[in-house]
MIFIFI-486376 format. One line per 10 residues: number of its first residue (from 0); their letters; for each residue x, z, y of C-alpha. Coordinates in Angstrom, 3 decimals. Example, Ala and Ser with C-alpha at 12.3 -4.5 7.8 and 13.67 -1.06 7.14 Angstrom:
// residues 2
0> as> 12.300:7.800:-4.500; 13.670:7.140:-1.060
***
This chain:
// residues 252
0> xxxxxxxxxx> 135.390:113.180:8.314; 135.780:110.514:5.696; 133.083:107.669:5.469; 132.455:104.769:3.167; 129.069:102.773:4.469; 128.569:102.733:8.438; 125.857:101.281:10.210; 125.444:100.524:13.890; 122.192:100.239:15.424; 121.132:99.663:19.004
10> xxxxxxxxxx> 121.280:97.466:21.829; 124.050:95.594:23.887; 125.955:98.429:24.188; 126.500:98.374:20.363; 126.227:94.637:19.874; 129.445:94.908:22.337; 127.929:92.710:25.283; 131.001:92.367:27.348; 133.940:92.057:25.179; 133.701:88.365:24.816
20> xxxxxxxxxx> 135.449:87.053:21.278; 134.096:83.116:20.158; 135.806:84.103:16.732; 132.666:86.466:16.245; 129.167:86.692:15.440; 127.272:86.079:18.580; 130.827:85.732:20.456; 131.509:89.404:21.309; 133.480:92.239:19.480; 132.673:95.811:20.928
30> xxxxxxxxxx> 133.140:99.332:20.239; 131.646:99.589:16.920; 133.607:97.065:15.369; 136.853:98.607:16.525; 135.433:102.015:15.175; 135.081:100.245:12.167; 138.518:98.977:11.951; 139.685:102.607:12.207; 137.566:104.174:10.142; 138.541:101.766:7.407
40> xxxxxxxxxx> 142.436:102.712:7.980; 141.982:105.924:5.920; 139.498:103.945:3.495; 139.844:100.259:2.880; 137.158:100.318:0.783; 134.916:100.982:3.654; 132.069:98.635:4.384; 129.853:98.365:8.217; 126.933:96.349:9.225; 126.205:95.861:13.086
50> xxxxxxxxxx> 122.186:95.477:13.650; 122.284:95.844:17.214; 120.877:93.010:19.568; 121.028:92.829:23.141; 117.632:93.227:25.143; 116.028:95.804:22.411; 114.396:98.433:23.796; 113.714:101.683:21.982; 110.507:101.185:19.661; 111.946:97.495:19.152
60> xxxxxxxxxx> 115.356:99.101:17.344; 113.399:102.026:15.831; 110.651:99.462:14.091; 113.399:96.950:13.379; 116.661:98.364:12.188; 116.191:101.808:10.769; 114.574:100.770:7.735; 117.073:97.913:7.049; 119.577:100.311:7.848; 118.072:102.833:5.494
70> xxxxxxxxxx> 118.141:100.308:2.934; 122.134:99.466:3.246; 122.256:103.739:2.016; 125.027:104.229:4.762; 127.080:107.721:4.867; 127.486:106.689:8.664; 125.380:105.722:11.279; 125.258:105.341:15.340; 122.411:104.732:17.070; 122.295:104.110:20.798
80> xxxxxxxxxx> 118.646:103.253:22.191; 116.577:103.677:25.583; 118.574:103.325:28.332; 116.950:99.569:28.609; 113.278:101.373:28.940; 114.749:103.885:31.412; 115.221:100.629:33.357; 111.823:99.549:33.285; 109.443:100.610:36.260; 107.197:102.857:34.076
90> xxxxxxxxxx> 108.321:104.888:31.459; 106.906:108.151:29.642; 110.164:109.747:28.589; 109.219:112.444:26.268; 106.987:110.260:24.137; 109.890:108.072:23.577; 112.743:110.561:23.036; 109.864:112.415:20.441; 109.746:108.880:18.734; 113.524:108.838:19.033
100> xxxxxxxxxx> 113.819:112.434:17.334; 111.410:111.038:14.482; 113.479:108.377:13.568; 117.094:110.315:13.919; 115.210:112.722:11.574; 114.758:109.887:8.865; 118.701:108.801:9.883; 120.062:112.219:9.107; 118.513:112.742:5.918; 120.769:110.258:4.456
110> xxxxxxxxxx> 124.008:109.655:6.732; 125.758:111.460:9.461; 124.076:110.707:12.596; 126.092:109.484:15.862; 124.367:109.501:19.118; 125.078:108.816:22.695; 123.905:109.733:25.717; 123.295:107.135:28.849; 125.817:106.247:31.819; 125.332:107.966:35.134
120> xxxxxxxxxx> 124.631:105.470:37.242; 124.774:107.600:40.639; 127.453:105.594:42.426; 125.960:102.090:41.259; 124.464:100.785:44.594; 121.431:99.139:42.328; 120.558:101.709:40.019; 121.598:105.171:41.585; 117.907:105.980:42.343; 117.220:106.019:38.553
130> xxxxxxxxxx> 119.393:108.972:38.150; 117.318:111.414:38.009; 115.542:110.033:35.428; 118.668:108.803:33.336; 119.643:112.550:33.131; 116.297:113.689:32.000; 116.510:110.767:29.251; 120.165:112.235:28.576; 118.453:116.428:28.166; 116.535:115.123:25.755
140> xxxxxxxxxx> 119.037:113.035:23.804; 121.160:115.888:23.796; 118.132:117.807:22.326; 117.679:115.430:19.739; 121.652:115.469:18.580; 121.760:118.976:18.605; 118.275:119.349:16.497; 119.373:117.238:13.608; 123.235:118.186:13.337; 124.416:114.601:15.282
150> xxxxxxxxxx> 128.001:114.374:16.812; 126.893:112.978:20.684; 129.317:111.256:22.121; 128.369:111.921:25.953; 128.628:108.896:27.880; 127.590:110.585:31.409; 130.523:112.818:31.521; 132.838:110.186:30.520; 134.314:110.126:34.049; 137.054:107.001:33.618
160> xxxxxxxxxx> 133.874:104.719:33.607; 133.573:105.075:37.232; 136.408:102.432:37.922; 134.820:99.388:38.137; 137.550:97.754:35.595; 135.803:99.465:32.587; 132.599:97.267:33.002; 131.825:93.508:32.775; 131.222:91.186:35.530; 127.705:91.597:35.100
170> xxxxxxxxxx> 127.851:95.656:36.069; 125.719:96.262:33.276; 127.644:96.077:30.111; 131.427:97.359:29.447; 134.409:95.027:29.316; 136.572:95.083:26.792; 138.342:97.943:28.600; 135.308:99.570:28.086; 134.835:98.521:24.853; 138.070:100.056:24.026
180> xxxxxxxxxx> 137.697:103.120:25.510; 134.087:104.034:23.663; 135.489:103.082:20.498; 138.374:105.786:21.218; 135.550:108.593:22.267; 133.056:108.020:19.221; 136.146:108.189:16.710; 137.398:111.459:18.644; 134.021:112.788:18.794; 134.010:112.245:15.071
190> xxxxxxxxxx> 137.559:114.051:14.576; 138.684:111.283:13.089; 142.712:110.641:13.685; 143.330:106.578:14.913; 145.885:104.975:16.999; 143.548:103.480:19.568; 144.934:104.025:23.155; 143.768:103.693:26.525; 143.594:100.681:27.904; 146.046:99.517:30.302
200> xxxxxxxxxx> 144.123:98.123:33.187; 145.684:95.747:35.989; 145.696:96.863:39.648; 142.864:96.150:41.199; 142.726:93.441:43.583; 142.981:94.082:47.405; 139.586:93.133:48.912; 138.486:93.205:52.692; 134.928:93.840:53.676; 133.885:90.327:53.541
210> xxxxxxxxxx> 135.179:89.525:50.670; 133.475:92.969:48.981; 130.021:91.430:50.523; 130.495:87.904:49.287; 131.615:89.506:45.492; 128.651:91.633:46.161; 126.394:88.591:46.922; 127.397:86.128:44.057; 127.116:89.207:41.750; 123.091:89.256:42.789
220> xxxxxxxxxx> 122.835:85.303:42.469; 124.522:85.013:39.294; 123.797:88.355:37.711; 121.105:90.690:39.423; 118.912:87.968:39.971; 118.713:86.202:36.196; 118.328:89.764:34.798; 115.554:90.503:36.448; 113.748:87.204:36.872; 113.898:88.227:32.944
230> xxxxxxxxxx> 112.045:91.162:33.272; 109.404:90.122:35.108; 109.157:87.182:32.664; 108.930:89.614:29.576; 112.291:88.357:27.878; 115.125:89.251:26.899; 118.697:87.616:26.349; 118.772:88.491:22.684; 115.049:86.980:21.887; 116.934:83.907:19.778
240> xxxxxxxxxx> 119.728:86.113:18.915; 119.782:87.587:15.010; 121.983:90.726:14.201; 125.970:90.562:14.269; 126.634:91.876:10.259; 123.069:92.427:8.614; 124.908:92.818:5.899; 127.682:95.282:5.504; 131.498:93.166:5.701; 134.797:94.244:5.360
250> xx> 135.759:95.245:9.018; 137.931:93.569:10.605
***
């Protein structure tokens, strides 16, 4: 496929939480801006725009980024949204994936859709009781992809990410590993040819039991704890961000 406008839309995950870069807009680089990079190999004259913030949760991106991203009249867009209200205590899942289908209706009208679906969190020792519900959510996005002609990149049979390398110190967003990896998938899901390659992690580090329960411990003081003292707070780590490239740049 050959594109000349892309869009990204979504949360952290798109904003590229975890792949830390001070050079860039809100200090991170991500997935979507490497995608960008390769996509603009077989086109220089390509152009992207990032909208994503961290925190958003679904109805927040749909009300806030589809029409702006509408408005940019991209040939290319990926949208990644809900897996922050799967988190939440109470959730009706099939009025928000129908609200998601809506607005990937509007999407696909105009540009080729990219979707994903959510991580499988079943060997995370916090979140492994959401499961069940994460692959419901992940049904339905697949639904929804299938429905309106959108390449799905599918995130929960992406196996790799079960090595705790591939994800941030935070255990909620992907490190640049990570990063690097995704950005490899969507373009392959896309049948797009790049010279991306998987990332060449380090050995991980020896650790005996104690030293697994104090990493375990400081990851709930400095981590756990601040992200949900958040939620119960009703904000979010983006609130004072704005998006990354509202307007469409010359990727980089």
């Amino acid at each position: 496929m050959r594109f000349r406008r892309y869009v990204a839309l979504g949360d952290s995950f798109t904003e590229g939480v975890g792949d830390a870069d001070p050079t860039r807009p809100n200090g991170v680089h991500g997935w979507a801006d490497r995608c960008a990079a390769a996509l603009a190999q077989h086109d220089p004259e390509l152009t992207y725009a990032n909208l994503a913030i961290r925190g958003r949760k679904m109805r927040s991106i749909l009300a806030e980024q589809v029409a702006p991203a509408l408005a940019l009249e991209p040939d290319l867009v990926s949208v990644y949204a809900g897996a922050n209200d799967v988190l939440r205590p109470r959730i009706d899942i099939d009025a928000l994936v129908a609200e998601y289908d809506t607005a990937v209706a509007r999407l696909s009208e105009q540009a080729h859709v990219v979707m994903f679906t959510a991580y499988d969190p079943g060997e995370s020792p916090v979140f492994a009781f959401l499961r069940g519900r994460f692959a419901i959510y992940n049904e339905l996005v697949r639904e929804v992809a299938e429905r309106h002609g959108a390449t799905l990149v599918d995130f929960w049979r992406l196996r790799e990410y079960r090595d705790d390398r591939y994800w941030d110190v935070d255990r909620l967003h992907m490190s640049r590993a990570g990063h690097e990896r995704m950005a490899a998938a969507v373009l392959d899901a896309l049948g797009v040819e790049h010279d991306l390659r998987p990332p060449v992690l380090p050995p991980p580090p020896p650790l005996t039991p104690a030293e697994r329960r104090s990493a375990h411990l400081a990851w709930a003081r400095e981590h756990a704890g601040p992200w949900v003292g958040r939620r119960l707070r009703g904000t979010s780590s983006g609130d004072t961000l704005t998006p990354r490239w509202p307007t469409p740049v010359t990727p980089t």
